[in-house]
N, C-alpha and C positions, 0 to 999 in steps of 0.2 A: 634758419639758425640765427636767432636772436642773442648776441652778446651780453655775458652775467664775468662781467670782470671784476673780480674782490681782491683790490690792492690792497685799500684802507679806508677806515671809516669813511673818509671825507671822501670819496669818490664814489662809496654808495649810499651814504644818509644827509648828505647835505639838502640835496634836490627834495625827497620825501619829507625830511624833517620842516623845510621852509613852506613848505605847502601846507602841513597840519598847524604851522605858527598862522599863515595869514587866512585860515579861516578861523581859526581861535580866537584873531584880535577881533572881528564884528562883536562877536560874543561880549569883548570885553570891554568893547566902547559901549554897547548898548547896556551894559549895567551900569558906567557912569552917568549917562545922562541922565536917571530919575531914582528915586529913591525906591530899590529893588523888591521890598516889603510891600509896599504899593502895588505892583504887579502880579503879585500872589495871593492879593488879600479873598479870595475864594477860590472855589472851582472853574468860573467862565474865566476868571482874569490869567488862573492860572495854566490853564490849555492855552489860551492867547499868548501868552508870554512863550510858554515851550515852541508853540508853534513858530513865533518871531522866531526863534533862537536856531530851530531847524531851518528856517527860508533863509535867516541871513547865511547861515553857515554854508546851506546849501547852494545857494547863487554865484558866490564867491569860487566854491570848490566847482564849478558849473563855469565859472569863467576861466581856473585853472587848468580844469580840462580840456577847454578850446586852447589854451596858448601850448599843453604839451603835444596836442594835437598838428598842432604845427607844423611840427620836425622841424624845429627852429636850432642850427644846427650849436650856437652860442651857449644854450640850455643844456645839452646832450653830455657835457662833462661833469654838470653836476649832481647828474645819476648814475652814471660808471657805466654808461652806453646808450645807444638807441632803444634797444630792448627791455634795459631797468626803465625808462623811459616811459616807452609803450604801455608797461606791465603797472605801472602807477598810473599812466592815464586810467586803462583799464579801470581799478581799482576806484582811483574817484570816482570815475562814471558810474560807478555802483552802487558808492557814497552818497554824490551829491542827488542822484535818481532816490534814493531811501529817504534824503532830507526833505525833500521836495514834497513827496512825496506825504509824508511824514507831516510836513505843514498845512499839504492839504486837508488831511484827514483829521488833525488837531484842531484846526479852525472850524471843519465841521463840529465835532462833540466839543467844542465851546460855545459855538452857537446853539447844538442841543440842548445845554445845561440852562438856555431862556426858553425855549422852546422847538417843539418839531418842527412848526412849520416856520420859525429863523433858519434852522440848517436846511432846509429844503429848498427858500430861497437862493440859497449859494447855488444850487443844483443848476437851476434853472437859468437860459436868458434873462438878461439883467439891464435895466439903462444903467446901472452901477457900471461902468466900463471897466475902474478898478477892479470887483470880481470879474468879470467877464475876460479879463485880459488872463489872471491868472489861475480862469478854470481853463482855458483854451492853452494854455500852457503845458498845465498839469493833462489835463487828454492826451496832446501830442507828444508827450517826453513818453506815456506809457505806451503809445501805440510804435513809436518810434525806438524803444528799448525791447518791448517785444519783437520786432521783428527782428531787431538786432540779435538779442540773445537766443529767441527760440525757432526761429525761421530758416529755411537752408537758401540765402542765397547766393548769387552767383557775384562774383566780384564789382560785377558791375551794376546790379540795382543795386550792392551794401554802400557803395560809393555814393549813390543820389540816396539812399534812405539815410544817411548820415549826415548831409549836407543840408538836411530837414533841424537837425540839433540847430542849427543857427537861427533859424525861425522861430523855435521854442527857443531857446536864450532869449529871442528878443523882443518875444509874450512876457516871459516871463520877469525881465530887467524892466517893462513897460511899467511889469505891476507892482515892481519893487518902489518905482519910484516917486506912481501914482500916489500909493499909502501914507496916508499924513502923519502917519507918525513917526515913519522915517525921516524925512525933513525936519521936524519938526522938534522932534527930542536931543536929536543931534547934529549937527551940521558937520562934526568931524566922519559921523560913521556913513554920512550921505555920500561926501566928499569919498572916505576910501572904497565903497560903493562902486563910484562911477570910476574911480581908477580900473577896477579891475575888470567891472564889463565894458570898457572900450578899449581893452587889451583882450579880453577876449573877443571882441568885436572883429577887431585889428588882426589877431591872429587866424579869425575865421575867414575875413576875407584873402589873406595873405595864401592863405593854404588852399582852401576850398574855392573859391571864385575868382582869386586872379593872379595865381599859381602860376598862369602863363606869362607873363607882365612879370614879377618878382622875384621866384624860382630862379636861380641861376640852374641851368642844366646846359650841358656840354653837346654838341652833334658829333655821330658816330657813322661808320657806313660799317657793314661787314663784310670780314675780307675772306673767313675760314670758318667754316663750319665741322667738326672733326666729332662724326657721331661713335660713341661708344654705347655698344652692345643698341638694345631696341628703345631703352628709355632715359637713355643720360648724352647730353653733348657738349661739347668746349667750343665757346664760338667766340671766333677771334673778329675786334671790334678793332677799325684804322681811326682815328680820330682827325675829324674836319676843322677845327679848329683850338688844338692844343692839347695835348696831353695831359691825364686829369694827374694833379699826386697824391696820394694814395699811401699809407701804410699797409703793407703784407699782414693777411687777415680780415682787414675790414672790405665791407661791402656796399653797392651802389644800388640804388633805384634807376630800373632803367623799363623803357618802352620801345617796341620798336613799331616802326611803321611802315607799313607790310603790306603791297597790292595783294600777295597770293593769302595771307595769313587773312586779311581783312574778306577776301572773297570766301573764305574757309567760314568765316563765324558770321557771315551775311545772317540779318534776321528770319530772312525767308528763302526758302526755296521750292524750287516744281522740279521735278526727277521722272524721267519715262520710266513705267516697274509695269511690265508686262502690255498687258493693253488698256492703263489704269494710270494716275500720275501718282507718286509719293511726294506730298506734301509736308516739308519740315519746319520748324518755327524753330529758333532759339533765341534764349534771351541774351546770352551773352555778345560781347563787341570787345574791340580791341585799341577801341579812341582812346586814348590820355591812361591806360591801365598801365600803371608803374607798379611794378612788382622788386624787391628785394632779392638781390642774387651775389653772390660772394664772389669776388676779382678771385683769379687763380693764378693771373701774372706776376711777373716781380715789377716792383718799382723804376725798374731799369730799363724796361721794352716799353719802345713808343705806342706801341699796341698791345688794345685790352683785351684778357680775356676773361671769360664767365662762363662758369658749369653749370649745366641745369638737367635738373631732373622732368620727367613731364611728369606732373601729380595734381595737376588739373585743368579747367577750360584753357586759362590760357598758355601751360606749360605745353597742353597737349598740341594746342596748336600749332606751337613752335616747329610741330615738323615740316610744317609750311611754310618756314623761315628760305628768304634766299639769300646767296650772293650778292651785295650790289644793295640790298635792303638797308635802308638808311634805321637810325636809333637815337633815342635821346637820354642822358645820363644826368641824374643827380646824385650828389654824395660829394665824399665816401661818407659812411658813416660807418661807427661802432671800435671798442677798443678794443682787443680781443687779437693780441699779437705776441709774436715772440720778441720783441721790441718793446715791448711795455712791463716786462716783468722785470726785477731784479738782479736772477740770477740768469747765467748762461748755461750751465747744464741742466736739461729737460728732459719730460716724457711726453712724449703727444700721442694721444687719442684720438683717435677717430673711429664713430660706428657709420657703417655705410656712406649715406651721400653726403653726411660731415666731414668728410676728407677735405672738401672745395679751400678751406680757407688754407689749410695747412701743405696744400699747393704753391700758393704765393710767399707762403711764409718760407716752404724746401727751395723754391725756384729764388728767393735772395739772401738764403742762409752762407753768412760768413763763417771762417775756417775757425773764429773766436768760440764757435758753439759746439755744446758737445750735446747730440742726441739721439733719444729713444722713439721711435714713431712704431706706434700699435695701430696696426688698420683692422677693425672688427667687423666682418662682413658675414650676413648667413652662408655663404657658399664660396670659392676661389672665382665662380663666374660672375659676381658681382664684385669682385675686387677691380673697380670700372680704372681705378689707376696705379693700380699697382707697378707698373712695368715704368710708369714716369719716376716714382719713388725711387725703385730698382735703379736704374740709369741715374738720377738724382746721387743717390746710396754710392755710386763707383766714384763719382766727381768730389764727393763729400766723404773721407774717410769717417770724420765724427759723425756723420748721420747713418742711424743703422733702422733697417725697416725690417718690421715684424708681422707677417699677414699673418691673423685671426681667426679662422674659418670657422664658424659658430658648428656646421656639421661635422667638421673633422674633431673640433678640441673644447666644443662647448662653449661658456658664455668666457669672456675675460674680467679676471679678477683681478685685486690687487694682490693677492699674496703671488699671482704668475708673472705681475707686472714687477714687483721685488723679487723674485725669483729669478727672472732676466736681466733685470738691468740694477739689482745690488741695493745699496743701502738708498734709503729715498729722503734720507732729512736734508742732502744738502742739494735739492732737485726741486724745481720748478713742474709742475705738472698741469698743462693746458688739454682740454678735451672738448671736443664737439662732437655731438651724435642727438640720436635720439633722447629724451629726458630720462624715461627708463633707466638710461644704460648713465647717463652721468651723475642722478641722484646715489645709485646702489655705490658707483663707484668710489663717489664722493663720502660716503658715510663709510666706506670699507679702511679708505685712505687713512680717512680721521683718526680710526679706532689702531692702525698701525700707526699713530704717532703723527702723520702729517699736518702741519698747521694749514686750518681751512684759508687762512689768509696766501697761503701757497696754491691753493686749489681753482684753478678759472677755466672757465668754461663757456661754451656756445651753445642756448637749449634751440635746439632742435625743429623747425620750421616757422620760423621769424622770417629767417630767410634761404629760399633753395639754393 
């Protein structure tokens, strides 16, 4: 459940909008340095030029997306979360991969427009080291984005096939700065150039390579494990050296490091299976794998907890987890609280294992609040914490809890959420679930009057 918090403008457009300005300005320095007519004056000059105009753009948004890459945690408030964050990384990456892309292929049908066998040269091994650096670029960004986007893998080759973008950044920053016409036209757009691929550089190493060394993350042992139903558990974490602080709501990046868990996900294995061995392989591991998982404590216990659902390798794992199994925590991250809105009378939502955040948030809710909490679950047996609410609900007059059961009452809407809990303009309404369930919601809100700037939410597996 990735954090989509809409206060106001400036906490969700500052972050994007500064990003589309600083690949725009390349653009705009490289029209000052020569007289712009000049570089259109036919067909070959003017693919060359488009092309320039997508490499520079696209380098820049290519170094942007190593610094959001980051989880640089300074950065985070000027996208209105980790997840507005993420979801613009994303997003460049798509961008700057099209630009790039896009450069390559213009360069090519500008070199066609002299001849076949000019564009064919690019193709090939080159002493040109200039092309050569950024055809070796251009390969590796596409083999490394397909596997990213159309591949299924497993957490842990996506983690080293991504850690390959830094190689290709720095083919391709090689050959940005090889090109003499770079230097050469302008010394301010060379200059803003190397700013931002040695922040990206900077960021890649920060993150990707020496994450151990820079990362600040916190040590944990666990102290409780408290499994609910067969695929969900609360595992209470003692902290070894200080207690993290944390707003109710947000969430940590944590690992644990696990004799039984690690002997669980071993690469290999031999098994006696009759009078024959069963032989298994797996790719997955459990080294350095930080995973996002939402605090369900209050702010006020020196011990943490975290809900988790198992919903893949290494959730599954988890059941392997023990006692005594030490942890490592970074964060918090994400805004996405009852502390961060406005007003104090709310509605909370939650479909299924999006309950987690709104645990921390019931577990330090003062008598100041007044609240509605919808739990929308397919069935009463998946209502995994119902009975916390409940108990919660006796301690808290103002907090009143409303369990959902998609089989007894159908899907929940907003005309039943105004139906129970009354007039809704002067109500804060926070929701985490599934996206499904908080797009429909959100569009139903709308059209009864609610202003979307009222509307915030958690989409849905950002973080377990």
């Amino acid at each position: 459940m990735g954090v989509k918090l809409r206060q106001t403008p400036t906490t969700s457009y500052i972050g994007p909008g500064l990003v589309v300005v600083v690949c725009l300005v390349p653009l705009w320095l490289w029209s000052q340095a020569a007289p712009v007519g000049f570089r259109f004056g036919d067909a070959t000059a003017t693919l060359r030029s488009i092309a320039v105009l997508c490499g520079l753009a696209g380098i820049v948004a290519f170094s942007c997306n190593l610094v959001l890459g980051g989880r640089i945690a300074l950065i985070e408030p000027f996208f209105g979360g980790l997840d507005k964050m993420y979801r613009t990384h994303h997003r460049i990456g798509l961008v700057s991969f099209n630009l790039l892309l896009a450069h390559g292929l213009l360069m090519l049908a500008s070199a066609a427009t002299v001849s076949f066998d000019a564009a064919g040269r690019l193709l090939l091994p080159s002493p040109n080291w200039t092309v050569t650096l950024g055809a070796l670029a251009l390969v590796g960004m596409i083999v490394v984005m397909g596997l990213t986007l159309y591949a299924r893998l497993n957490h842990e080759v996506f983690l080293w096939v991504h850690r390959f973008f830094g190689l290709v950044f720095a083919l391709g920053a090689l050959h940005a700065f090889r090109t003499p016409g770079t230097k050469a036209l302008s010394p301010a757009l060379t200059t803003y150039l190397l700013v931002f691929v040695l922040a990206g550089i900077a960021a890649y190493f920060y993150r990707s390579l020496l994450g151990d060394l820079f990362v600040r993350r916190r040590q944990y042992r666990v102290s409780h494990i408290n499994r609910r139903g067969g695929e969900v558990a609360e595992i209470t974490l003692d902290p070894s050296d200080g207690a993290l602080p944390f707003t109710p709501g947000q969430f940590v990046f944590l690992t644990f490091q696990s004799s039984s868990m690690r002997e669980w996900f071993r690469p290999f294995s031999r098994e006696p299976s009759g009078q024959s061995e069963l032989v298994s392989l797996r790719t997955g591991a459990i080294r350095k794998q930080f995973h996002p998982f939402s605090i369900t404590s209050s702010p006020d216990q020196r011990e943490l907890q975290v809900a988790i659902k198992a919903s893949g390798d290494y959730t599954n794992a988890l059941e392997h987890l023990r006692v005594g199994d030490r942890a490592l925590i970074e964060g918090p991250y994400g805004s996405f609280s009852h502390r961060r809105v406005p007003r104090r009378k709310q509605v909370w939502i939650a479909g299924g294992i999006g309950v987690t955040p709104f645990l921390s948030m019931a577990r330090s809710l003062s008598d100041d609040y007044d609240v509605d909490f919808y739990y929308a679950v397919k069935s009463r047996s998946q209502g995994y914490f119902i009975d916390d609410f409940e108990e919660l609900a006796q301690a808290h007059p103002n907090l009143r809890t409303i369990a959902f059961p998609e089989d007894e009452a159908g899907f929940l809407t907003a005309e039943e959420v105004e139906r129970r809990s009354g007039d809704l303009s002067d109500k804060e309404i926070l929701m985490c679930g599934p996206k499904v369930m908080t797009q429909a919601l959100e569009a139903q809100f709308e059209q009864r009057g609610v202003p979307g700037a009222r509307i915030h939410y958690e989409e849905f597996g950002f973080v377990r």
